[in-house]
Every structure is written in structure tokens, then in C-alpha cells.
C-alpha positions in Angstrom: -160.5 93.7 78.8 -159.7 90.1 77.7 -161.7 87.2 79.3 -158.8 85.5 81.0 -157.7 89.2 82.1 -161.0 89.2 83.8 -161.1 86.2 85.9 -157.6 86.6 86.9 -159.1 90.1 88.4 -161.6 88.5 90.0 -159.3 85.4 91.6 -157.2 87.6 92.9 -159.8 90.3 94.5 -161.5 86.9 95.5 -158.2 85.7 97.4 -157.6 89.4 99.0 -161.0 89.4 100.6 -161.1 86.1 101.4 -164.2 84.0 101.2 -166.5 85.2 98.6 -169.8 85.8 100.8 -170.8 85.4 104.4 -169.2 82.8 106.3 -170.2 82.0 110.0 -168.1 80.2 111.9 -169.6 80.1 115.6 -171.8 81.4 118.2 -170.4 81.0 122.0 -172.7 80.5 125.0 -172.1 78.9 128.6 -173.6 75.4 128.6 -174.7 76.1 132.2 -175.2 79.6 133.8 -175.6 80.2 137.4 -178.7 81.8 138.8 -178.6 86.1 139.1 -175.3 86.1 137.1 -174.0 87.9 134.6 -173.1 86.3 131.2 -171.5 87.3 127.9 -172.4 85.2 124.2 -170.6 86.0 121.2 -171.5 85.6 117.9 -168.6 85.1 115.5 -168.6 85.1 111.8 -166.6 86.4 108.3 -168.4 88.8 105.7 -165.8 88.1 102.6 -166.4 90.9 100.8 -170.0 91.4 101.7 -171.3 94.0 103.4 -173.3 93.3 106.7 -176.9 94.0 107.0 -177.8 93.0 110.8 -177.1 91.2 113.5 -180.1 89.3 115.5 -181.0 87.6 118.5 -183.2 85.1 119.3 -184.5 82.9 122.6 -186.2 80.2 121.9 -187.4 82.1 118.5 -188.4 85.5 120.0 -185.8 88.6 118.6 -185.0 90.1 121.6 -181.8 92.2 120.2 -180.4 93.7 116.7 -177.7 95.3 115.3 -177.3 97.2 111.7 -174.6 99.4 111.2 -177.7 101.8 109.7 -179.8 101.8 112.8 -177.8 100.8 115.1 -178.7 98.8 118.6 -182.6 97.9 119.4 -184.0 95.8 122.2 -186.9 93.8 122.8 -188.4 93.1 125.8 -188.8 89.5 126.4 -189.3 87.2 129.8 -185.9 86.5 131.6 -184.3 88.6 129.5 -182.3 91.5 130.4 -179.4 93.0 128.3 -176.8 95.5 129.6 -176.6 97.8 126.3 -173.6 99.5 127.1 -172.0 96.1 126.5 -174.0 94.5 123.6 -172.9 95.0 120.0 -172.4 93.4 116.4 -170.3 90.9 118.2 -171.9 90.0 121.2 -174.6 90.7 124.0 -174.4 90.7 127.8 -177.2 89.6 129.8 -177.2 90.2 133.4 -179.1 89.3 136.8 -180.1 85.6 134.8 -183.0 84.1 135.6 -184.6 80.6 135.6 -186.6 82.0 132.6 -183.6 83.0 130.8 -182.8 79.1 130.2 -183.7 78.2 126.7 -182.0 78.6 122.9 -180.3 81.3 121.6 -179.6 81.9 118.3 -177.4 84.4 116.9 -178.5 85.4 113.0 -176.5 87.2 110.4 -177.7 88.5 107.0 -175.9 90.3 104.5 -177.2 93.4 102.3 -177.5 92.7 98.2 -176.9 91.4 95.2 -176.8 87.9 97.4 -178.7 89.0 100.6 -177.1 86.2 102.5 -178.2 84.6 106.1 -176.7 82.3 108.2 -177.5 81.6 111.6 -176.5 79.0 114.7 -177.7 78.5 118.2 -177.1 76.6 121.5 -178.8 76.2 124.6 -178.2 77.9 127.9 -179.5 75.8 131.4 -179.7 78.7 134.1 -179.0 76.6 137.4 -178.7 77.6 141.3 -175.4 75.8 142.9 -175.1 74.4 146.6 -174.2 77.7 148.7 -171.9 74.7 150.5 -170.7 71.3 150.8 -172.8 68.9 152.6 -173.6 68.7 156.2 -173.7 65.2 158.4 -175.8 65.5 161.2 -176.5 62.8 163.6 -173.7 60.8 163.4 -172.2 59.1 166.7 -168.0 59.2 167.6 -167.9 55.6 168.1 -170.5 52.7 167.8 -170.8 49.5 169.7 -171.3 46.1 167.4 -175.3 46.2 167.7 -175.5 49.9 167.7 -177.6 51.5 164.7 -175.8 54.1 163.1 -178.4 56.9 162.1 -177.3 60.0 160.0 -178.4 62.6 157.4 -176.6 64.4 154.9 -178.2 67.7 153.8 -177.2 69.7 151.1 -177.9 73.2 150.7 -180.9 74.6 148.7 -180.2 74.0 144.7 -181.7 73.9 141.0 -182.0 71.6 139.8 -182.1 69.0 143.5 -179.1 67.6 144.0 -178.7 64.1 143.4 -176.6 62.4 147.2 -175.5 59.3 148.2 -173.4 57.7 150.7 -170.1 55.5 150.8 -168.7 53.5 153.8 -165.5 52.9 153.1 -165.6 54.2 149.8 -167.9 51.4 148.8 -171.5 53.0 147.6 -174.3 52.1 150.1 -176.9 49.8 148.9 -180.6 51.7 148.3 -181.9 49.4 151.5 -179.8 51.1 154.3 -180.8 54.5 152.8 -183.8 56.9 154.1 -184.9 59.2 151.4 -186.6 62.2 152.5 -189.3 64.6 150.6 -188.3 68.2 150.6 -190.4 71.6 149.1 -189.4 74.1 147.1 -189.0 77.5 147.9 -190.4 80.7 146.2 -187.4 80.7 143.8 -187.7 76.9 142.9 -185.2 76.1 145.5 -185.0 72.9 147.6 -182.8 71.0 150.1 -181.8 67.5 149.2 -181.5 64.9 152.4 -180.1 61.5 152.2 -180.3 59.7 155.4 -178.4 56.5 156.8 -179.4 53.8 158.6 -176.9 51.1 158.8 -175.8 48.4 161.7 -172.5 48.7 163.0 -170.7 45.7 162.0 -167.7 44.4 163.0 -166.8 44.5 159.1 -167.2 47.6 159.0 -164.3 49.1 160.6 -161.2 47.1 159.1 -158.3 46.2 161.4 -160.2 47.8 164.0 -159.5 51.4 162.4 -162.1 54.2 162.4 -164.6 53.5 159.5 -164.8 56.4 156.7 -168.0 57.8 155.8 -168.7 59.9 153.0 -171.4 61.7 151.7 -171.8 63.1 148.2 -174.4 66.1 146.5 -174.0 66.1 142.8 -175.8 68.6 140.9 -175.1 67.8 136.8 -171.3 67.8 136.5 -170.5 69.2 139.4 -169.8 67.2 143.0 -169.6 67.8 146.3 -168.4 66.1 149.7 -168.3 66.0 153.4 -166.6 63.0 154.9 -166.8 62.0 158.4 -164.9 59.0 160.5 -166.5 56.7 163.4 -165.1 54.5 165.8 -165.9 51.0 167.2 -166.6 51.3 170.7 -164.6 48.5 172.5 -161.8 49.9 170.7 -162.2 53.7 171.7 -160.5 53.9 175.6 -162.6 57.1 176.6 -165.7 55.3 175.5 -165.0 52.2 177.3 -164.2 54.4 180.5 -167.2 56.4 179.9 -169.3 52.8 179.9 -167.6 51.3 182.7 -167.9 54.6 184.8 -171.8 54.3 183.8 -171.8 50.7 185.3 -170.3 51.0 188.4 -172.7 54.1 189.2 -175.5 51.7 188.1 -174.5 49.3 190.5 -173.9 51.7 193.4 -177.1 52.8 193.2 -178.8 49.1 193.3 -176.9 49.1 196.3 -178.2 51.9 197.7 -181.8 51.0 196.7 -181.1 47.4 198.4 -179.6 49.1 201.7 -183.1 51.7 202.2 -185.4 49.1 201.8 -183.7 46.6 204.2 -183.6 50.1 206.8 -187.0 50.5 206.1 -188.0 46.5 206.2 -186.2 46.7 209.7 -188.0 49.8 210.8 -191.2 48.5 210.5 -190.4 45.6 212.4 
């Protein structure tokens, strides 16, 4: 056979098979992974015209599963690691009930059997995280609040890895670090902890524009993810059943120095 008979051969078995060796194009894994779930990572790539040898892969450099179409599956046991076989292949492995430990790199390697004996590998990193159960919770906070009054609140958020990070607007304007009260919290036996953000702010005038309810807002971010609670207040000497409630107070305060004021004149009079 001719020379230029040859290579044509070859260009076109080349162009039939498509590339002419191993070619990986990507390996996908969740950026973030919540605690006790279940997650799938695929390893994608092209052969060409090679054929495959095995599969691998690696956390943080340890193998902890292989394919080869000779030998098939093998695991390997391996902290935080826990692989549902019936679901784990050339293409892919499933890793269930995650742990914290089962945050790290994974790397997904392909080689290729002879003359070329090719290997090509990629990895990404997986964060295993425990989410809020809930949104924030606001607990001391008054219905309405008199010019001079204090207002005194926390906002807890439910137990998370990592802590939540919280902070509080009035308004919708972000409240200065000096009216905050930060509080220490422990961890539980998982790792776990509350984050708590309290509030200690006077009750201004300012605060509560036009005389309308002021808006208070707290926030628990953990990474990319946010959550709210919002809450509303009123100014006292503008809320009627507070006001009636106060005055109602006073007048039984001043029946009772009258009262007081009567018995001892009766008893001044007695001894008399």
C-alpha cells in the first residue's frame, strides 16, 4: 500500500473514532454537601480509540474505589467514606450518610491500557456542612416601646456547621457593632452550635418614621445561603391599648395612695 494511501487510512480511522487517545473532559462534584446525605460525583471523559484500563478514586490522595472492565468494582475502606456499590461504576460513585470527615478532594483518575498507557486525572473539593433546621428565632422583644425604653432582643439560630454568621437591621439599615451583644455558644458532640446575636438599642424617636411601627430584622447566614425572621415594634404614645394600659396603671396607683393616706389618718385619729 502506497504512503499517501496509508495516511489517508489513518485520517480517516482517526476522524471515525474521534480523538486519537484519552481525552477527559470533567469530573462533577457538589461544591457543598449537607451533613448525613446522599451524593452522586461523576467522572466524565472520551477514550478515542483507546481502550480503558481503570477508573480510580481518590480523597485527599487515598484510592478508596476502582473500576477495570477486567476486574471489575473494588473498594477501600477509608474515614468518612461510605460508597453504595450497587450504584458506583466506570462513570460514577455514590456516597451515602456523608460525614464531616467526608469533606476533602476527590479526584477522579483514568488510565488507558497500551501502546500509550495514557492517564489523566481531575479533582474538586467537597465541604460537608449541617444547615439551620429553621429560620431564626427573636425572643425578647417588646410590642411597643416608650422614647427612653431599652429595647433588648436575641436572635438565635438553630444549631449549624459551620456557625452561622447573624446580624441585625432596623429599618433595613445594618446595626452598628456597639448596640450588639455577642454571645459564646458550645458545640455539641457532632460539631454543632447555636449562633445568638443579641440587641440592645434605645428607642428613639427616629426610629420609628412618621410614627409607623419600626421593622426589625434579623439575619443567619451560613456560606451562601441566608436566612430571616423579621419582627415590627411600636412607639408607645402612639399605640391606644398601650396608652390605656398605662393610664389604667396610674389611676390604680393613685387610688391606692389614697387609700394608704385615708388608713393612716383612721389610725392617726384612733390613737388620739
Amino acid at each position: 500500500m502506497e504512503p499517501r494511501l496509508i495516511a489517508t487510512v489513518i485520517a480517516l480511522f482517526v476522524f471515525a473514532h474521534g480523538t486519537s487517545g484519552l481525552h477527559f473532559v470533567n469530573v462533577s462534584v457538589p461544591r457543598y454537601a449537607e451533613l448525613h446525605a446522599t451524593v452522586i460525583m461523576s467522572c466524565h471523559f472520551e477514550l478515542g480509540y483507546a481502550r480503558l484500563y481503570s477508573v480510580k478514586w481518590y480523597k485527599d490522595d487515598y484510592e478508596f474505589f476502582s473500576y477495570s472492565p477486567v476486574f471489575n468494582c473494588k473498594w477501600f475502606a477509608l474515614p468518612g467514606i461510605k460508597l453504595d456499590m450497587s450504584r458506583s461504576d466506570m462513570n460514577q460513585v455514590t456516597l451515602v450518610d456523608l460525614q464531616f470527615s467526608s469533606s476533602g478532594t476527590y479526584r477522579c483518575e483514568v488510565s488507558t491500557e497500551g501502546p500509550n498507557f495514557e492517564t489523566t486525572f481531575s479533582n474538586e473539593n467537597v465541604t460537608v456542612r449541617a444547615l439551620p433546621a429553621s429560620e431564626p428565632i427573636i425572643n425578647g422583644l417588646q410590642p411597643a416601646y416608650s422614647p427612653e425604653d431599652m429595647i433588648e432582643a436575641n436572635c438565635t439560630c438553630p444549631k449549624s456547621k459551620p456557625k452561622a454568621t447573624m446580624a441585625w437591621y432596623l429599618n433595613g439599615i445594618k446595626v452598628e457593632r456597639y448596640f450588639l451583644v455577642f454571645y459564646a455558644t458550645s458545640e455539641d458532640e457532632e460539631g454543632l452550635s447555636e449562633s445568638v446575636l443579641g440587641l440592645n438599642r434605645r428607642a428613639e424617636v427616629t426610629l420609628f418614621p412618621g410614627g409607623g411601627p419600626l421593622e426589625l430584622r434579623c439575619t443567619a447566614t451560613v456560606q451562601e445561603r441566608t436566612w430571616a425572621k423579621t419582627a415590627t415594634a411600636l412607639l408607645a404614645r402612639l399605640n391606644n391599648q398601650k396608652l390605656a394600659q398605662d393610664d389604667f396603671t396610674n389611676k390604680s396607683d393613685e387610688v391606692c395612695v389614697s387609700l394608704l393616706l385615708l388608713l393612716s389618718s383612721m389610725l392617726l385619729n384612733f390613737c388620739w
